[in-house]
C-alpha positions as a Markdown table, in Angstrom:
| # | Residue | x | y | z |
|---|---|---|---|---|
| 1 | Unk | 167.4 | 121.3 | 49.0 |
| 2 | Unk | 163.8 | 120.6 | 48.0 |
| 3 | Unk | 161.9 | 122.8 | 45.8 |
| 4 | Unk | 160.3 | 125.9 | 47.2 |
| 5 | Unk | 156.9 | 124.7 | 46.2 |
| 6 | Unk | 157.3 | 121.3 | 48.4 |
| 7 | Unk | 154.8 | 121.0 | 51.4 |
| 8 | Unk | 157.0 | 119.9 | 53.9 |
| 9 | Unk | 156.0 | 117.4 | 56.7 |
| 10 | Unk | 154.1 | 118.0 | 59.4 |
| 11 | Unk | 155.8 | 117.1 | 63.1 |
| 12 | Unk | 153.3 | 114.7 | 64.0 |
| 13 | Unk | 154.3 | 112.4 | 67.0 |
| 14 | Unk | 153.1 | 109.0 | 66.2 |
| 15 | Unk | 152.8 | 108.1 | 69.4 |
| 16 | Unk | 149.9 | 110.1 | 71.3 |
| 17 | Unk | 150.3 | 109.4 | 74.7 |
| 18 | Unk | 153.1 | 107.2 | 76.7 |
| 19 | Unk | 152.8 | 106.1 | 80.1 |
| 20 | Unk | 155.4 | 104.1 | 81.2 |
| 21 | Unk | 155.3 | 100.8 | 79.0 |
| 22 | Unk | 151.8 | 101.7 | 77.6 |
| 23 | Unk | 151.9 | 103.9 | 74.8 |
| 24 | Unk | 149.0 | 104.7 | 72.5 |
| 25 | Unk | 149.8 | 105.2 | 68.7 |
| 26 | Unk | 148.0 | 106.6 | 66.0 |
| 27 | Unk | 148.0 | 103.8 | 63.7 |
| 28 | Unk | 146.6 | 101.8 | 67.0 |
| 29 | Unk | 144.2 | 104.6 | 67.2 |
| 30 | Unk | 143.2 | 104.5 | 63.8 |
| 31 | Unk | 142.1 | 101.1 | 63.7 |
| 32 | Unk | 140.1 | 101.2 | 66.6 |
| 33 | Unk | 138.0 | 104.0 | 65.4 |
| 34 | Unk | 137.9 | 102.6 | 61.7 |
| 35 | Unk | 135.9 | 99.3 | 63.1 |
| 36 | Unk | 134.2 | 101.4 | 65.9 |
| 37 | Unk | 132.7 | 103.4 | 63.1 |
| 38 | Unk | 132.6 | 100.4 | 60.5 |
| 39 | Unk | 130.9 | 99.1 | 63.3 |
| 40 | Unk | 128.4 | 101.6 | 63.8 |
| 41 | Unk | 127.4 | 102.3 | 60.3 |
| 42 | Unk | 126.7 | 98.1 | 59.7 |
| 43 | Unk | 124.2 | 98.9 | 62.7 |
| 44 | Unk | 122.7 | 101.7 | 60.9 |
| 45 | Unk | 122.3 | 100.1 | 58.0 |
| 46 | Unk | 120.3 | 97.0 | 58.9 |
| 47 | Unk | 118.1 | 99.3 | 61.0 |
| 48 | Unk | 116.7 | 101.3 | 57.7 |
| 49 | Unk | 114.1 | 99.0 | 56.4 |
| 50 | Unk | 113.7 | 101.1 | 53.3 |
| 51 | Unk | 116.8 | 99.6 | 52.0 |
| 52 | Unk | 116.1 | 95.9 | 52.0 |
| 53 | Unk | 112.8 | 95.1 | 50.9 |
| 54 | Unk | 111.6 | 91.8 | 51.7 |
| 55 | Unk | 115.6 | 90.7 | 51.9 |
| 56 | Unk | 116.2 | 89.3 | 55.8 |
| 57 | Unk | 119.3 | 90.9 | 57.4 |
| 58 | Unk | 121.2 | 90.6 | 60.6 |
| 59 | Unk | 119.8 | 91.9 | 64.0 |
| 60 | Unk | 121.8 | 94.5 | 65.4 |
| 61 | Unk | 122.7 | 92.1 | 67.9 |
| 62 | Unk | 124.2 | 90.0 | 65.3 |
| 63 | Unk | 126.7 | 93.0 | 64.5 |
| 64 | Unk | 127.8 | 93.8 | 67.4 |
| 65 | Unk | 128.9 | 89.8 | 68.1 |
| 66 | Unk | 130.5 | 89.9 | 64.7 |
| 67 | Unk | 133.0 | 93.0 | 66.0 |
| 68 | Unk | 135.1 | 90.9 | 67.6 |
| 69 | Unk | 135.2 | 88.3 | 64.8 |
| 70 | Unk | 135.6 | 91.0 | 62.5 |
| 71 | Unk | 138.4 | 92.4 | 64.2 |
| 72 | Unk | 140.2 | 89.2 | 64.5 |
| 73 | Unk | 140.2 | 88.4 | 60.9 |
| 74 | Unk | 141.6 | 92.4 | 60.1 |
| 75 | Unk | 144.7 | 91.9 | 62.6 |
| 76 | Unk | 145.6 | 88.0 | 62.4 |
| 77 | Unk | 144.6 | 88.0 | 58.0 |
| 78 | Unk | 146.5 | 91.8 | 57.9 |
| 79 | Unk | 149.8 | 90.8 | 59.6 |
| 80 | Unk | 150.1 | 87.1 | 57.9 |
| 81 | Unk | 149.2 | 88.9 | 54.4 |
| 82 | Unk | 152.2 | 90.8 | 55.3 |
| 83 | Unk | 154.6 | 87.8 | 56.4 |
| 84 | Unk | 153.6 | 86.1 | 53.2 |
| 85 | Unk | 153.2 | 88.1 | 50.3 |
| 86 | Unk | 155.6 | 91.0 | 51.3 |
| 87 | Unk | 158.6 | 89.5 | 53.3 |
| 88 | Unk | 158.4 | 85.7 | 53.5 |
| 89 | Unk | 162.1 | 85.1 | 53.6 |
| 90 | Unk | 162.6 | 87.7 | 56.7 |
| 91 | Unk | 160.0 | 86.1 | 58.9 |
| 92 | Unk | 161.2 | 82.5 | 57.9 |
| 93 | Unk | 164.8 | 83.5 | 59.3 |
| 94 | Unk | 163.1 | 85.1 | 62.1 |
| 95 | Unk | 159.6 | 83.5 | 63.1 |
| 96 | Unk | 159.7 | 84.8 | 66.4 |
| 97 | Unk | 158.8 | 88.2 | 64.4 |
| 98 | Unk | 155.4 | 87.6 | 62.8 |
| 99 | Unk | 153.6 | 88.5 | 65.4 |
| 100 | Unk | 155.4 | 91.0 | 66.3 |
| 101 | Unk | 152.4 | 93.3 | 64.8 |
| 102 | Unk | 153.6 | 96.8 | 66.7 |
| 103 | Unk | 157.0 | 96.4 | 65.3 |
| 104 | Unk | 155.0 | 97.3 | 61.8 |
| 105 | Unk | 154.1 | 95.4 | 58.8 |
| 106 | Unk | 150.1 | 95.0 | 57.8 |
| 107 | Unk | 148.7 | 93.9 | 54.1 |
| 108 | Unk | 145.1 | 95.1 | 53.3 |
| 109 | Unk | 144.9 | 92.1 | 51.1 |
| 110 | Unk | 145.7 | 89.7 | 53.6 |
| 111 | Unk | 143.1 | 91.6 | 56.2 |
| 112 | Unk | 140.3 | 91.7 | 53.6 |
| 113 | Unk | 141.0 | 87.2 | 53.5 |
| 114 | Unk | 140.9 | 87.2 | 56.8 |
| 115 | Unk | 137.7 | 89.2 | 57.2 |
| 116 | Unk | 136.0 | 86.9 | 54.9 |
| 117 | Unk | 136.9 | 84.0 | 56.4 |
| 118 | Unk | 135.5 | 85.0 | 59.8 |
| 119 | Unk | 132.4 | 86.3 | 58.3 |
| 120 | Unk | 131.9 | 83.0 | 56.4 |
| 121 | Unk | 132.5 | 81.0 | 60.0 |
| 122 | Unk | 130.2 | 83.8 | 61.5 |
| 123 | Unk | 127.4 | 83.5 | 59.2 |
| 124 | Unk | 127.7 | 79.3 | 59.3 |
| 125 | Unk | 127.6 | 79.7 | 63.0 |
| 126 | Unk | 124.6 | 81.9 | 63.0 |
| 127 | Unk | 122.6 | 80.8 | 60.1 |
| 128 | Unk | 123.2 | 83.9 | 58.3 |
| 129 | Unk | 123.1 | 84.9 | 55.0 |
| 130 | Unk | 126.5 | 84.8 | 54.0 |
| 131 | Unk | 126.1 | 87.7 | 50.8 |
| 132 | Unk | 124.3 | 89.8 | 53.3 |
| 133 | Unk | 127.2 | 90.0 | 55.8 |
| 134 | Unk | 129.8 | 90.7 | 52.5 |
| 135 | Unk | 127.5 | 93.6 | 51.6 |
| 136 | Unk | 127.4 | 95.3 | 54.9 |
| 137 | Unk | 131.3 | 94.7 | 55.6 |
| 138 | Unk | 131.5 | 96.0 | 51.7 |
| 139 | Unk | 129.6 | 99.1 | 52.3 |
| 140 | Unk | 131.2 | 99.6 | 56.1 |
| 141 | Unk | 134.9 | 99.0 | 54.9 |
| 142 | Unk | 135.8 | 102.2 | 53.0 |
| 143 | Unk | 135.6 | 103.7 | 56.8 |
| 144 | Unk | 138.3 | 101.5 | 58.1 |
| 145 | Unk | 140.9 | 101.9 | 55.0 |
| 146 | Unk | 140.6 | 106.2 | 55.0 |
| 147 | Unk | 141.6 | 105.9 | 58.8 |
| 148 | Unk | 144.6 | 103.8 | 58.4 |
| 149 | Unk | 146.1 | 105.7 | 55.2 |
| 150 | Unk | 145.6 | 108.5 | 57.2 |
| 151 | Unk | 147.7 | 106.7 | 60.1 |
| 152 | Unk | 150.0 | 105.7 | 57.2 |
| 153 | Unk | 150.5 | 109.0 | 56.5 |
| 154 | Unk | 151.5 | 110.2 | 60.3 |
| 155 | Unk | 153.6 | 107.2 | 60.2 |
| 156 | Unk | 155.3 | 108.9 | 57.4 |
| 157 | Unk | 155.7 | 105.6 | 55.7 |
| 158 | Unk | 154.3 | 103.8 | 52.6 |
| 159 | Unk | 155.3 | 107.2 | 50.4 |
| 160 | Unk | 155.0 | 108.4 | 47.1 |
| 161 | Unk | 157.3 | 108.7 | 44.3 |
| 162 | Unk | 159.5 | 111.8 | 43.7 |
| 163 | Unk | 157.5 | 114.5 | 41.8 |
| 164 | Unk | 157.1 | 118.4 | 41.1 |
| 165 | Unk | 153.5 | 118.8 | 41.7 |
| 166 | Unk | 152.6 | 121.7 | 44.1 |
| 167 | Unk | 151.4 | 119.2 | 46.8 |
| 168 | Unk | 154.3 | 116.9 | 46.8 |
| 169 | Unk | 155.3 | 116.2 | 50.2 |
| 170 | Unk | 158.8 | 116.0 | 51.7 |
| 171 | Unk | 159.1 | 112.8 | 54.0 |
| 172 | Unk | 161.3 | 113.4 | 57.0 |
| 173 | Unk | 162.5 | 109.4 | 56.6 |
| 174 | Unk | 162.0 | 109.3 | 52.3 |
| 175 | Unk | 165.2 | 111.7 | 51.7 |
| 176 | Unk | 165.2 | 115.3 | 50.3 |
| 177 | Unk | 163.1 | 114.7 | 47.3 |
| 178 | Unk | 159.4 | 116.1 | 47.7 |
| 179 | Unk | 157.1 | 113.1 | 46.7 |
| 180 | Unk | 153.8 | 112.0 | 45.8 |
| 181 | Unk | 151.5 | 112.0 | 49.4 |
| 182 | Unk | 150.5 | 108.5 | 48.4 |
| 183 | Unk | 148.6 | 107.5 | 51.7 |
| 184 | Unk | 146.3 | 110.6 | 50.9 |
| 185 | Unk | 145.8 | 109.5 | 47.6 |
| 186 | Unk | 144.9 | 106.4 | 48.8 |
| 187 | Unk | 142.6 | 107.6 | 51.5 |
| 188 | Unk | 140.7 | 109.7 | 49.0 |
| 189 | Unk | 140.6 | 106.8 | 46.6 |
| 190 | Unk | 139.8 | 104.1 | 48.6 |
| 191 | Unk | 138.4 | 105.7 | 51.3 |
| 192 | Unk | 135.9 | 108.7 | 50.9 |
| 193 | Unk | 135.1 | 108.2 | 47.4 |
| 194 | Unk | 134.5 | 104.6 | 47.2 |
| 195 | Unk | 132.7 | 105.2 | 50.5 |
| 196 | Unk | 130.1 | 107.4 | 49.0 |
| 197 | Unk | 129.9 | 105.5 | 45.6 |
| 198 | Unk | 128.9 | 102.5 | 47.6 |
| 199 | Unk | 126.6 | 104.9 | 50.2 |
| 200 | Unk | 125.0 | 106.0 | 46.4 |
| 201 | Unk | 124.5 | 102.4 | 45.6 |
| 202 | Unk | 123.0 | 101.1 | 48.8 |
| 203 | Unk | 120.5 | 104.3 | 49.5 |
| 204 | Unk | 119.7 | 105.5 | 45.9 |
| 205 | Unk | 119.7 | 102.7 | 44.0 |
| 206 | Unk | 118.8 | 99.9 | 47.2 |
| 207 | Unk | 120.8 | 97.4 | 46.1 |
| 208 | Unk | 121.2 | 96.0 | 49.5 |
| 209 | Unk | 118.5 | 93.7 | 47.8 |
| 210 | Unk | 120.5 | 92.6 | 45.0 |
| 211 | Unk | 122.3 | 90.1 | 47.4 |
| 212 | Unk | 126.3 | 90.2 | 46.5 |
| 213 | Unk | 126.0 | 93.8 | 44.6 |
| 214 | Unk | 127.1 | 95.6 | 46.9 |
| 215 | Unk | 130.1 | 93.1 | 48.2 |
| 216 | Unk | 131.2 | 93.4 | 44.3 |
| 217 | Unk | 131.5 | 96.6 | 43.8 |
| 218 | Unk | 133.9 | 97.4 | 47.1 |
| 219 | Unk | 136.2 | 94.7 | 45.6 |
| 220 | Unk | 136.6 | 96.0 | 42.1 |
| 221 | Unk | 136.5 | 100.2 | 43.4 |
| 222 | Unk | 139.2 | 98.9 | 46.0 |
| 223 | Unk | 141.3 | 97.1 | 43.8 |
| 224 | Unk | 140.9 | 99.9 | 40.5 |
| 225 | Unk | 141.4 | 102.6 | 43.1 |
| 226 | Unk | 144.8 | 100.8 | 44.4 |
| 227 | Unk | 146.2 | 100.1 | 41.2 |
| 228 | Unk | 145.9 | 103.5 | 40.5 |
| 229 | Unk | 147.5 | 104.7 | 43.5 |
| 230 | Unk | 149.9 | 102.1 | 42.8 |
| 231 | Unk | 151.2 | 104.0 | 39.8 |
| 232 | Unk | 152.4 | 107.0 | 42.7 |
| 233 | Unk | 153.6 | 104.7 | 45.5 |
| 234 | Unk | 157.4 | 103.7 | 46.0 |
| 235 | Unk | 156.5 | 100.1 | 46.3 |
| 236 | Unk | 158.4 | 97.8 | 49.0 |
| 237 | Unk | 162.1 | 98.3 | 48.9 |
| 238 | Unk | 163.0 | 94.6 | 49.2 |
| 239 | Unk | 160.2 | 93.5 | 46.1 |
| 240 | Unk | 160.2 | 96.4 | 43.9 |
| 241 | Unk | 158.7 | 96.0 | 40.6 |
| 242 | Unk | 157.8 | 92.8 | 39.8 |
| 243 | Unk | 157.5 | 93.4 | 36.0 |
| 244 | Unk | 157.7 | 97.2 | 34.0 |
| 245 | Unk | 155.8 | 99.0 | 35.8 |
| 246 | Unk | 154.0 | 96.1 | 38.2 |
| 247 | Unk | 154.0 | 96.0 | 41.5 |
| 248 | Unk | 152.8 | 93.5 | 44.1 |
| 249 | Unk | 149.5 | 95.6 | 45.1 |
| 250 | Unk | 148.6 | 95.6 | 41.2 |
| 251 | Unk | 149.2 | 91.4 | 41.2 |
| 252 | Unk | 147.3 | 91.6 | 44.5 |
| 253 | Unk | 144.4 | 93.7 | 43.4 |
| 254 | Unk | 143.8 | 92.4 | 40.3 |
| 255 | Unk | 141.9 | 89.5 | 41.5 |
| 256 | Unk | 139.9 | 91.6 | 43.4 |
| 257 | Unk | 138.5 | 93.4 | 40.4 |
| 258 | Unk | 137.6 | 90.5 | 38.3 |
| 259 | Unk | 135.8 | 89.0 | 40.8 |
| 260 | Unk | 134.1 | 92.5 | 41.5 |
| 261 | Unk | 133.0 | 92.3 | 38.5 |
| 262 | Unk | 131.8 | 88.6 | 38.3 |
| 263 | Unk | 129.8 | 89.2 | 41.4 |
| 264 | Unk | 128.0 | 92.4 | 40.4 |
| 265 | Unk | 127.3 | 90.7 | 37.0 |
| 266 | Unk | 126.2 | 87.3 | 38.7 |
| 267 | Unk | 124.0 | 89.3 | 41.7 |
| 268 | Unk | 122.0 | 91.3 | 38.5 |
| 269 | Unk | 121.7 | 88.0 | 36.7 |
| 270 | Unk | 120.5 | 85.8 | 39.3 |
| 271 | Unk | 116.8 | 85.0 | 40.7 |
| 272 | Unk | 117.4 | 85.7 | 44.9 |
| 273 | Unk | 116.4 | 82.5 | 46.8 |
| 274 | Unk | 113.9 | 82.0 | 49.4 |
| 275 | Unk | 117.0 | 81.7 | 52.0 |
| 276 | Unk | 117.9 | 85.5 | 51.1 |
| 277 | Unk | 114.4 | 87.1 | 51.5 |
């Protein structure tokens, strides 16, 4: 029997509406608002001339041809991330499978490779600056990742670790032990306040004309903020820990955070070309 003190779940349906073979899910839902929104706040950004300077920028119209690029990389770099760094030995018994994306199964690490791929292809095709689309999708991002932990967390899946703190949460599929609401840790972390530490650094501090700043710092909050988190999540029954305490998110992120780094360091350091004013 769980502790008294244990916040038990909340009977959320994941699926909203059914009708007939069409049924809408939250997680669905989720990602269509988080780039709808992602979407909307790119826009909003390259329309505020007081944050760029003498830095050139995308139209809006730009944007709103990248969405669908955008989205492509999320889904098709999110679900192969999966196949390959989570469960390659499933899928390669059972190919037929890795598409299967509403059976379940998305990395953020292989969506964020995917997303840079189409924006490099993008901003070849359009003669864009190639930092200035990784700063807007860096500043526009945090939106996305709060909406699906949030989904993750309807989904009651991806949970915690078993602990006594007041807020622990009892997972209807996670056994009786109350456990750590990792998704909302997750969603606070890499969501909300990475969001506004990036909103600080583009509106306070304009470094929208530091071209690569911006990109920088959403890879090293992301990855610090999901090696924390990491440290409270039950990490995938079939890898466990890798090492100690290591999971595959910390391998995954860690790369991410050194090149954070290197990029905020190198966008400071460097002289901005002709091409990025």
């Amino acid at each position: 029997m769980p502790p008294l003190l244990a916040i038990p779940f909340p009977a959320i349906d994941p699926v909203i509406v059914e009708i007939g073979p069409f049924a809408l899910r939250w997680y669905a839902l989720a990602y269509i608002v988080g780039i709808v929104l992602a979407w909307r706040y790119m826009r909003a950004l390259v329309l505020n001339d007081t944050l760029w300077g003498p830095r050139n920028r995308p139209t809006p119209v730009d944007l709103d041809d990248f969405v669908l690029w955008g989205t492509l990389g999320i889904i098709l770099g999110g679900r192969l991330g999966y196949v390959l760094f989570y469960n390659p030995a499933y899928y390669l018994a059972n190919p037929g499978e890795i598409l299967a994306i509403w059976s379940g199964g998305m990395s953020f690490h292989g969506g964020f490779a995917g997303t840079v791929i189409a924006m490099m292809l993008f901003a070849w095709k359009r003669g864009l600056s190639l930092w200035t689309l990784f700063d807007l999708a860096g500043c526009a991002a945090p939106i996305g990742i709060f909406f699906g932990r949030m989904a993750n967390f309807i989904n009651s899946e991806l949970w915690g670790r078993p602990t006594d703190v007041p807020w622990a949460v009892v997972f209807p599929n996670a056994g009786p032990e109350p456990r750590h609401p990792s998704q909302l840790y997750e969603a606070a972390l890499e969501g909300v306040i990475l969001f506004l530490v990036l909103r600080l650094l583009s509106h306070r501090f304009k470094l929208l004309q530091r071209p690569g700043f911006l990109a920088g710092a959403f890879a090293c909050g992301y990855g610090v903020g999901r090696s924390i988190v990491e440290l409270y999540r039950v990490p995938d029954a079939h890898i466990g820990y890798l090492s100690g305490f290591l999971t595959m998110g910390m391998l995954l992120s860690l790369p991410m955070i050194l090149a954070g780094i290197a990029l905020m360091v190198w966008s400071v350091k460097r002289t901005p070309r002709a091409a990025d004013q």
